[in-house]
C-alpha positions as CSV (number, residue, x, y, z in Angstrom):
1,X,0.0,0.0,0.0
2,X,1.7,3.1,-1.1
3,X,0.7,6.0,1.6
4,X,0.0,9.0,0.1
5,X,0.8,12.4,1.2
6,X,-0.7,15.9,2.3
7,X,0.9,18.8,0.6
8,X,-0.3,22.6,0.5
9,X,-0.3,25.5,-2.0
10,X,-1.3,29.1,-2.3
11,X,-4.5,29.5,-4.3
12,X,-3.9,29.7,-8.0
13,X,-6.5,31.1,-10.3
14,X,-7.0,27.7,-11.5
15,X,-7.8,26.7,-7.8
16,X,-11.0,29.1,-7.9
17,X,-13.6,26.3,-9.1
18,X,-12.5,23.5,-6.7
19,X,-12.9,26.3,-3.3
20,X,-15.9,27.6,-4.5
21,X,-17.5,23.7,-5.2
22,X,-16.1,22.8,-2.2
23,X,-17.6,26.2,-0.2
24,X,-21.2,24.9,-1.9
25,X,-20.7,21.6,0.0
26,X,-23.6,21.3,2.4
27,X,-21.6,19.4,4.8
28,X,-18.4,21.6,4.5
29,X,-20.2,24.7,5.5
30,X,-22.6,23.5,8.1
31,X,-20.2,25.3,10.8
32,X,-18.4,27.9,9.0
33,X,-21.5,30.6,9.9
34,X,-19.2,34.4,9.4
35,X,-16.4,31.9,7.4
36,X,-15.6,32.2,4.2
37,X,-17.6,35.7,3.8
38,X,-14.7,36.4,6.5
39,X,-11.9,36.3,3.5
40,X,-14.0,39.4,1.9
41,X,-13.9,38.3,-2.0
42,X,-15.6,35.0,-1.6
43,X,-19.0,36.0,-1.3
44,X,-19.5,36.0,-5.5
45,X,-19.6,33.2,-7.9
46,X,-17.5,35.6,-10.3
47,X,-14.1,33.8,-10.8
48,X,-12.4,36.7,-12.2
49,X,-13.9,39.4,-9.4
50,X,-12.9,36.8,-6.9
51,X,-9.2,36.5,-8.2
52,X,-9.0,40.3,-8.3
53,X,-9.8,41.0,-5.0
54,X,-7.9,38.3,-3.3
55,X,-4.8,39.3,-5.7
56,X,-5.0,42.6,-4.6
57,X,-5.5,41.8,-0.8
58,X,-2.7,39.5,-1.0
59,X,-0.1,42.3,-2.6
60,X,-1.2,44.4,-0.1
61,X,-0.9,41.9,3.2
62,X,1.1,39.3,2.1
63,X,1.2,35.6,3.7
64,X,-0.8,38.2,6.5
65,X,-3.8,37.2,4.4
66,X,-3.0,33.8,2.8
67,X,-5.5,31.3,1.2
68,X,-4.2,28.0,1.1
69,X,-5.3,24.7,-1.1
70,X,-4.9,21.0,0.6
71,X,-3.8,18.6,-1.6
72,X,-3.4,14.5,-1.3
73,X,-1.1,13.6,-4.1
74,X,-2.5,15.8,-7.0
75,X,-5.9,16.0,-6.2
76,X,-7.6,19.2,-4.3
77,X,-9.4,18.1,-1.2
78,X,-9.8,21.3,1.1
79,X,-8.6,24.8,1.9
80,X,-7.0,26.7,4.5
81,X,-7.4,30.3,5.1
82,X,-5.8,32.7,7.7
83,X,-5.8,36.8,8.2
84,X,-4.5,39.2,10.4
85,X,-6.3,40.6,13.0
86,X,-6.7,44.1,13.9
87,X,-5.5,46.1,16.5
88,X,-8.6,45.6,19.2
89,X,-10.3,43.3,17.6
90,X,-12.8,40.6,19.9
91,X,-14.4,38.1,19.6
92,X,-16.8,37.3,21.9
93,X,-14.8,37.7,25.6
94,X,-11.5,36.7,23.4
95,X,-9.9,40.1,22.9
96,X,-6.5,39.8,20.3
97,X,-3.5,40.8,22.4
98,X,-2.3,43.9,22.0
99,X,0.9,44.7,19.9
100,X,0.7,41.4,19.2
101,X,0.4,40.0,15.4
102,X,-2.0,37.4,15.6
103,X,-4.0,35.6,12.5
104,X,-7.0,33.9,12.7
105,X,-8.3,31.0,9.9
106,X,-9.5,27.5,9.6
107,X,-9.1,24.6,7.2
108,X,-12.3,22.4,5.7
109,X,-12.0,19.4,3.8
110,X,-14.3,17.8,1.6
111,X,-16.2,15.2,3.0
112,X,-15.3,12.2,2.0
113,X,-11.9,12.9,3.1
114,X,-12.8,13.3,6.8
115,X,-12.2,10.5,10.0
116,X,-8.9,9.7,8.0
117,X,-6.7,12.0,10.2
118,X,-6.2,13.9,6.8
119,X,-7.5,17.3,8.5
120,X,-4.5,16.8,11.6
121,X,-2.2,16.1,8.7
122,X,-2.8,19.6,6.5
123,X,-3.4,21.7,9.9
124,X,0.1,20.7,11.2
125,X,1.0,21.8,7.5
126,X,-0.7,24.8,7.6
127,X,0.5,26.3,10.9
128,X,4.1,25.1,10.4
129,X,3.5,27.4,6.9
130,X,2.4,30.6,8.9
131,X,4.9,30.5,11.4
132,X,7.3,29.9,9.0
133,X,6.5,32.7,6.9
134,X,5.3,35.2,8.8
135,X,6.3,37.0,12.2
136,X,3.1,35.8,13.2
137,X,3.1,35.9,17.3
138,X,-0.5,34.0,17.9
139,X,-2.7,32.0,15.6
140,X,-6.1,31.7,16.5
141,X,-8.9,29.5,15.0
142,X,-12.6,29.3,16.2
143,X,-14.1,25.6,15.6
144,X,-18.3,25.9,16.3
145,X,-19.1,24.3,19.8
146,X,-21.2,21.5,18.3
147,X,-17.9,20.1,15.5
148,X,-16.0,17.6,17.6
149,X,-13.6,16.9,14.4
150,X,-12.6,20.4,14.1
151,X,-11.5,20.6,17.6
152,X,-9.9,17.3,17.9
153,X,-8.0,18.9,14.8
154,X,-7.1,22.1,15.9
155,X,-5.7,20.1,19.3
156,X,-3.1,18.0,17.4
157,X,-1.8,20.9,15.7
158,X,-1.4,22.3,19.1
159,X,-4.1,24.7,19.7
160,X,-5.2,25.1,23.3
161,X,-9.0,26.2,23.9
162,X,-9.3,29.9,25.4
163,X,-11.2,28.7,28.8
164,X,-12.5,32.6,29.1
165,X,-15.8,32.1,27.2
166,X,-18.5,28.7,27.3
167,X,-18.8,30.0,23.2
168,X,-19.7,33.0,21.4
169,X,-22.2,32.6,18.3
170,X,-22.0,28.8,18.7
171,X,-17.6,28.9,18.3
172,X,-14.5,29.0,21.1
173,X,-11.7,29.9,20.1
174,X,-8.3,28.2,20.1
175,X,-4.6,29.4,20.2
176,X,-1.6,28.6,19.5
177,X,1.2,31.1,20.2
178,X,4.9,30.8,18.6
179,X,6.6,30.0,21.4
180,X,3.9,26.7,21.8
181,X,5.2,26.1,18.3
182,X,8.5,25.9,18.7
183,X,7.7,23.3,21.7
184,X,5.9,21.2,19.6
185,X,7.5,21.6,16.0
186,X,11.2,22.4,16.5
């Protein structure tokens, strides 16, 4: 049995069709509530708007503001997205640090790739990407209350659950700060 592998990539324009069939997934969006309107360009079906506006958001914030596609071998099977966070910003009791940089994002997979430890796999990917690229100090992601998977996922990447909120809007919110990182990934 040849084991295949989990790789990542920066959305290409050619990647548009799979994330937007994959954001029309039922199953796939049955948590994401405020994600992906979040990312600010996904909220039309117009490729070519879409890829303008993330280009142009990307040149501006660089990996700050990253969309990332999950591959196994050479086939697409889910997405990764993470952005900065203001200065201030809350969410629910969670209030972003000050002075520090912090990102926030999630990862989805299509369905028939879940309960295969596939999810673990890209998220260790993913966050060994942003602290690898960026100066990043805290990424933060906010699995809904009711998503077991998610959270079990975000835990063996090394996110720890913020204990100062039950949920806000039906999510908690998990961190993982670069020192934690290093702990687990260095």
């Amino acid at each position: 049995m040849v084991n295949k592998k989990i790789t990542i990539s920066d959305l290409k324009e050619d990647d548009l069709s799979f994330l937007f069939d994959l954001w029309h997934t039922p199953e796939v969006m049955r948590y994401a509530d405020e994600f992906p309107r979040y990312r600010g360009w996904s909220k039309s079906d117009d490729y070519q708007l879409a890829w303008k506006t993330y280009q142009t958001k990307r040149d501006r914030l660089g990996y700050d503001y990253t969309q990332l596609i999950l591959w196994l071998d050479d086939l697409p099977i889910g997405e990764s997205f993470f952005v900065i966070l203001p200065e201030n910003y809350t969410f629910g009791k969670w209030a972003k640090p000050n002075n520090t940089k912090s990102l926030m994002g999630d990862i989805k997979l299509l369905p028939e790739y879940w309960g295969r430890g596939l999810g673990s796999e890209g998220m260790c990917l993913v966050v060994r990407f942003f602290f690898t690229n960026t100066d990043c100090e805290l990424l933060v992601v906010p699995p809904h209350r009711l998503n077991p998977a998610a959270n079990r996922v975000y835990r063996k990447a090394g996110f720890v659950l913020f204990t100062g909120m039950r949920s806000w809007r039906n999510h908690k919110i998990m961190e993982l700060t670069r020192g934690r990182y290093q702990e687990l990934y260095e």
